[in-house]
C-alpha positions in Angstrom: 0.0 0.0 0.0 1.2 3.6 -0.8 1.8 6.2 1.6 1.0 5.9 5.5 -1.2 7.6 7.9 0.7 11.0 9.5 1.5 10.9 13.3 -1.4 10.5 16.0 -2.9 13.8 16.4 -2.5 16.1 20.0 -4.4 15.7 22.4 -5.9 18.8 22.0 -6.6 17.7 17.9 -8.0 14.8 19.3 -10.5 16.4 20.9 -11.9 18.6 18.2 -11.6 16.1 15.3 -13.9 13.4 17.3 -16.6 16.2 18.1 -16.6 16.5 14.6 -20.1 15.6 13.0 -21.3 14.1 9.4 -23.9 12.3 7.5 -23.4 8.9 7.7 -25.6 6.5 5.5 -24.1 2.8 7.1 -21.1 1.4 8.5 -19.7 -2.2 7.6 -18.1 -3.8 10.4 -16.5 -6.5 8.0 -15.5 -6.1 4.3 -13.7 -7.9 2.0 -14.8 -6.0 -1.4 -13.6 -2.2 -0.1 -10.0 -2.1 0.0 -7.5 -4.8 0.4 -7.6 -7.1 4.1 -10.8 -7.5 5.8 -12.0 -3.9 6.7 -14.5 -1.7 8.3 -16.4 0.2 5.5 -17.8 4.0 6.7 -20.3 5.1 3.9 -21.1 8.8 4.4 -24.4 10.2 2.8 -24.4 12.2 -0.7 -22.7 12.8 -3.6 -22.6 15.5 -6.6 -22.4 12.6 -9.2 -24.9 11.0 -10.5 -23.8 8.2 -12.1 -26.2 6.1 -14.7 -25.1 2.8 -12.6 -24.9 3.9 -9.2 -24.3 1.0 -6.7 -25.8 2.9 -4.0 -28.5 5.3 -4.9 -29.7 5.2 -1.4 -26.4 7.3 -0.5 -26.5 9.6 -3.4 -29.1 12.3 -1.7 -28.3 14.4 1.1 -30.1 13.9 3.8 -32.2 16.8 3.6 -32.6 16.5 -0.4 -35.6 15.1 -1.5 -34.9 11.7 -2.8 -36.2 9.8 -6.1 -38.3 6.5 -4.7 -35.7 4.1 -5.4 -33.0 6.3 -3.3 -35.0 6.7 0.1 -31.8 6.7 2.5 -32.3 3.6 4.7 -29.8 4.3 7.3 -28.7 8.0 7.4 -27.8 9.9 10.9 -25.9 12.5 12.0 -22.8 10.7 14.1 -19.5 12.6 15.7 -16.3 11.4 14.6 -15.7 9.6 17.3 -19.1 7.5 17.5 -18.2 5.8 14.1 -14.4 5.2 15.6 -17.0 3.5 18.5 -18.8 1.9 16.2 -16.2 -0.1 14.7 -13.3 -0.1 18.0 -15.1 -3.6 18.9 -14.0 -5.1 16.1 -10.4 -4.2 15.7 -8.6 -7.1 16.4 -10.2 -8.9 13.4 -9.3 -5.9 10.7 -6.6 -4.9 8.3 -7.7 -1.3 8.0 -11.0 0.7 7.4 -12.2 2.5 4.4 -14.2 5.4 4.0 -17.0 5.9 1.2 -20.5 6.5 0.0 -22.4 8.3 -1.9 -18.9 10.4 -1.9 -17.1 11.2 1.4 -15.4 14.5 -0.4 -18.5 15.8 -0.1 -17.9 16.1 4.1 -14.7 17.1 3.8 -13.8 17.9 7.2 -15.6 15.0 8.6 -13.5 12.3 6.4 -10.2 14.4 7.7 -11.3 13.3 10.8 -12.1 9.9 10.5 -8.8 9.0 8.8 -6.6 11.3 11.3 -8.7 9.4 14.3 -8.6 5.8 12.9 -4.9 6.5 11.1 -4.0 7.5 14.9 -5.2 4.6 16.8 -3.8 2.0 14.0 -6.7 1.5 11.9 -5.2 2.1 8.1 -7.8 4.3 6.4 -8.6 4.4 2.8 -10.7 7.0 1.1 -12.5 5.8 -1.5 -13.4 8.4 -4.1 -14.9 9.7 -7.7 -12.4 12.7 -7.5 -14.6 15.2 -6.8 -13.1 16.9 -4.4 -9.6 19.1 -4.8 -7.7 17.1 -2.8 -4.1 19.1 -3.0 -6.1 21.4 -1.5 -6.5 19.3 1.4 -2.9 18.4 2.6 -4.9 17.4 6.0 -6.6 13.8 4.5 -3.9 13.4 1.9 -1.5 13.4 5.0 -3.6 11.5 7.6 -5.4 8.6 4.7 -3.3 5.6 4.2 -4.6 5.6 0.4 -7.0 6.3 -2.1 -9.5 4.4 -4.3 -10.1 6.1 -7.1 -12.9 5.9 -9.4 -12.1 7.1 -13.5 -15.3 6.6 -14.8 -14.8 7.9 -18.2 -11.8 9.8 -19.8 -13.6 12.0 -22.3 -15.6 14.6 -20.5 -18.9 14.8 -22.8 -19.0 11.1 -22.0 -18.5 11.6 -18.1 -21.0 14.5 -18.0 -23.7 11.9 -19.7 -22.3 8.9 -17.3 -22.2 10.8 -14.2 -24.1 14.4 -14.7 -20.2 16.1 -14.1 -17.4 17.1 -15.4 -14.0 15.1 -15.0 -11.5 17.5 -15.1 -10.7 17.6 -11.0 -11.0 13.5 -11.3 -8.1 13.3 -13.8 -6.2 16.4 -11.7 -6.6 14.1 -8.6 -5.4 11.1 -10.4 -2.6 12.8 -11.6 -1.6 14.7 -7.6 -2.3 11.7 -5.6 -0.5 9.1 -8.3 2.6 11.9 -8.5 2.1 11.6 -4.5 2.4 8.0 -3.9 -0.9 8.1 -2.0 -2.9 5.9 -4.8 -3.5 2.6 -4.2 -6.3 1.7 -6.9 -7.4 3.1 -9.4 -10.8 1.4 -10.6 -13.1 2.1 -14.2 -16.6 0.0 -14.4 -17.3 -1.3 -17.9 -20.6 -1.8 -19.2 -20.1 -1.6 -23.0 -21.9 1.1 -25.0 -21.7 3.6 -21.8 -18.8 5.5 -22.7 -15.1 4.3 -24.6 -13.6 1.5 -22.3 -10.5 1.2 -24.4 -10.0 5.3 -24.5 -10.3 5.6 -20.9 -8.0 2.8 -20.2 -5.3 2.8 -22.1 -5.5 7.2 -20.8 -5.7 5.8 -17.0 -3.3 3.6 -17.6 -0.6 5.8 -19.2 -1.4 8.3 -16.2 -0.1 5.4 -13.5 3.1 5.1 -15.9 4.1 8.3 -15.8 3.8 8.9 -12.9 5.5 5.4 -11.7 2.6 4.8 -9.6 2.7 1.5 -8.7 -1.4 1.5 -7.8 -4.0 -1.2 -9.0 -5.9 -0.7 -12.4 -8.9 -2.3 -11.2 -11.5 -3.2 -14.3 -14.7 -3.7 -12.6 -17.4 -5.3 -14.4 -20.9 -3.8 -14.3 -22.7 -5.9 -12.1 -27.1 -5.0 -11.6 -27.0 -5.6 -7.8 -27.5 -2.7 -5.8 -28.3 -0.3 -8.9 -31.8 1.6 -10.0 -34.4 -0.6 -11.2 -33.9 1.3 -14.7 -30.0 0.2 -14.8 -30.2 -3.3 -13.8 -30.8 -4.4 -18.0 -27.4 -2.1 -18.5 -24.9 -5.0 -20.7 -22.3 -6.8 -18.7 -18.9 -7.3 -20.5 -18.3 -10.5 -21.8 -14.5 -12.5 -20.5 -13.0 -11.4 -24.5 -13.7 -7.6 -23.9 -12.5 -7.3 -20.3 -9.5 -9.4 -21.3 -8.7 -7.0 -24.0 -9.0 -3.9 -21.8 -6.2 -5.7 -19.7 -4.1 -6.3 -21.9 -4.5 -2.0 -23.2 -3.6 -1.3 -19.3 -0.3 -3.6 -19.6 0.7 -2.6 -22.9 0.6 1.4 -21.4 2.8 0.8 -18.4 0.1 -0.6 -15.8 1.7 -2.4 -12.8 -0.8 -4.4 -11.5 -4.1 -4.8 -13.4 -7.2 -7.1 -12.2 -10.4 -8.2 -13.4 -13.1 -7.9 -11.0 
């Protein structure tokens, strides 16, 4: 894994960062699909994307938005800092690290710098797992106290993001660039459903990204999968073995480290 969580906050830091508060839509105690290791997974409520095959439109809305029927949030409450650190503390001894998601946990900046700086502190490894739309080198705080990043590169051309996700992609490729430059990436990760948007484009463009940058982070190639998604994206078409074979063998051929089929 690259990078490593910064020292254990002051006393005084400790303090403030667990008073913290945020929208939290569910917390994991035991996952082995977010992050590498067996981990806690903190899902935080919202995000400014809204992606055609959203795993969990249930944390898209902000608590307070008014949700489409099929994203009523089932779980969302407001929680300090330290009560998810509580929520998870039990089960420690059985975990490699936790990661923090959503809906997008950039949207709460603040709250997500103090998860990682309070779980980073008391040697819980946290990953922030991300679709790049916040600025992180403006935050040297979380890119200092997360173990890592996750990030999501949904589409390299922007007219084809903005249909994908409702949003523009250049501050997801200016992350990708910072935080592979930064050693701080550990994954980067593209879903494929063919037709959506150019799988081969935005691969072979993520992958030279991780090569210049001699990043040695994951190209994770995700296949669209129906569970968890809107009722009107679960007929979206899955990639067959030949095309998701073929986008792995783009990512090698432009410098990718480690690529895997998921």
């Amino acid at each position: 894994m690259s990078g490593g969580a910064a020292p254990f906050p002051s006393r005084a830091e400790r303090r403030e960062l667990a008073a913290r508060e945020g929208r939290v839509a569910r917390i994991l105690t035991f996952s082995a699909v977010d992050g590498p290791g067996n981990r806690a997974a903190v899902f935080l409520q919202g995000c400014s994307f809204d992606c055609v095959y959203c795993h969990n439109p249930e944390t898209r809305p902000a608590v307070t938005a008014k949700a489409r029927p099929d994203e009523q949030p089932a779980w969302p409450r407001a929680m300090t800092a330290l009560g998810v650190v509580a929520a998870v503390w039990p089960y420690r001894a059985f975990l490699s690290g936790v990661t923090v998601s959503g809906g997008e946990c950039g949207e709460q900046p603040d709250f997500l710098s103090a998860l990682v700086g309070l779980f980073g502190g008391l040697g819980l490894p946290a990953l922030v797992d991300t679709n790049g739309s916040l600025d992180y080198a403006a935050r040297p705080d979380i890119v200092e106290r997360a173990a890592g990043f996750m990030l999501d590169l949904k589409a390299w051309d922007p007219v084809e993001h903005r249909r994908l996700t409702g949003a523009d992609n250049a501050l997801v490729i200016a992350n990708l660039r910072f935080l592979a430059a930064a050693g701080k990436l550990v994954e980067l990760r593209t879903v494929v459903s063919p037709g959506l948007f150019d799988a081969d484009s935005t691969v072979r463009h993520g992958a030279r990204e991780l090569a210049a940058s001699g990043s040695a982070a994951r190209y994770a190639l995700i296949r669209f999968r129906p569970q968890g998604t809107r009722k009107a994206a679960r007929d979206l078409p899955r990639p067959d073995d030949a095309t998701m074979e073929r986008l792995a063998a783009i990512a090698r051929e432009e410098g990718a480290k480690d690529v895997r089929i998921i």
